[in-house]
C-alpha positions, 0 to 999 in steps of 0.5 A: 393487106390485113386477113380481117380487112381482107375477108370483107372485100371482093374482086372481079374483072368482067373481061375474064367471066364469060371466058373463065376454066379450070385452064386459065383460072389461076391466070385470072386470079394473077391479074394485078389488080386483084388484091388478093395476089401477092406478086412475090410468090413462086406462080409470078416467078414461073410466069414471067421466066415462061416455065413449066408450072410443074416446076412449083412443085420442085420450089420453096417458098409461097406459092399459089395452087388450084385446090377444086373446081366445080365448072362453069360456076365455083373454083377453089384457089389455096395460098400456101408456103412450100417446104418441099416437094411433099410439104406445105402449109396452107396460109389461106383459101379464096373461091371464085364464085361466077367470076367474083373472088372472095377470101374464105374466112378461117375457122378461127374467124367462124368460130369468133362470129359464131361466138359474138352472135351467140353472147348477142343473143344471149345478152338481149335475152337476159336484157328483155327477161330483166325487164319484165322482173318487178319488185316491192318490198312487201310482195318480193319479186314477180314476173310481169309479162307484156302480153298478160298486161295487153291481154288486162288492158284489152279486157278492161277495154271491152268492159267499159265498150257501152253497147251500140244502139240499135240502128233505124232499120233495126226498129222499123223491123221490130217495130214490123214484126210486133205489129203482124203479130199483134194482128194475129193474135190480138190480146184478149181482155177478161170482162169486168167481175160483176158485183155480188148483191147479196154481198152488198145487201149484207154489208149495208145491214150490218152497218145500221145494226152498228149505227 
């Protein structure tokens, strides 16, 4: 099975769950329908010889080991090539979390996900900050904003809003409160000036002198 392929699979045989320990977990991981196990190691070899499972440390060759066990929930089993009995070379780490297996992806793989999500963003970042750049040939380049033209538009929008006429409840009570008033204070009109005789007697003597 290829590592890339192999990093987005998962494996689980139900039967074992309720039963799984640090004692019997690498028996779990060796079933053969989990593809994560390579029937070729030196565990299989111990296995069907009935051997002591210490004897591996003595052996050459690919080998699987029990690295971490935080019971009843997590185990850490590494896949690994043993050159001797003080040196081996890791190959792979898969964890087994509430009985489900799972291949630990390699530090390479992290930091090419990390990298491929970081160049992600940075390309939409650079594709949005492009769309807001205008330009013209007598004004040069400018940044044009979305929410500077939804905040325009807005205020355009409310300039043009005509005032809503006053509801009929509205004038009945105005209507209302004019009227009460008008009876408390009705209005007071000045009585009409009274005309000036001399003045009148002045004016006609005036004229048939002129005439």
């Amino acid at each position: 099975m290829a590592e890339k392929e192999s990093l987005g699979i998962s494996w689980q045989n139900s039967a074992w769950i309720p039963m799984l320990n640090s004692s019997n977990v690498l028996d779990y991981f060796s079933e053969r329908t989990n593809p994560f196990y390579d029937r070729t190691c030196n565990n299989e070899n111990v296995k069907m010889q009935h051997l002591n499972p210490e004897q591996l440390s003595s052996m050459t060759g690919l080998e699987y080991e029990l690295l971490h066990v935080q019971e009843p929930i997590l185990y850490v089993i590494r896949k690994q090539h043993r050159h001797s009995p003080t040196q081996v070379t890791p190959l792979a780490d898969y964890y087994i979390s509430a009985g489900i297996v799972y291949q630990a992806p390699d530090l390479g793989s992290v930091v090419n996900s990390r990298m491929l999500n970081t160049v992600h963003s940075l390309q939409s970042a650079f594709t949005e900050a492009l769309s807001y750049a205008r330009y013209h040939p007598s004004k040069g380049y400018w940044w044009e904003f979305k929410d500077k033209e939804e905040t325009e538009k807005s205020k355009v929008k409310d300039s043009k809003k005509k005032e809503e006429p006053s509801s009929v409840f509205q004038r009945q009570r105005v209507d209302l409160l004019l009227s009460e008033l008008s009876k408390k204070f009705p209005p007071r009109f000045a009585a009409p000036a009274q005309p000036d005789q001399k003045g009148n007697f002045l004016k006609k003597f005036i004229l048939l002198c002129q005439s």
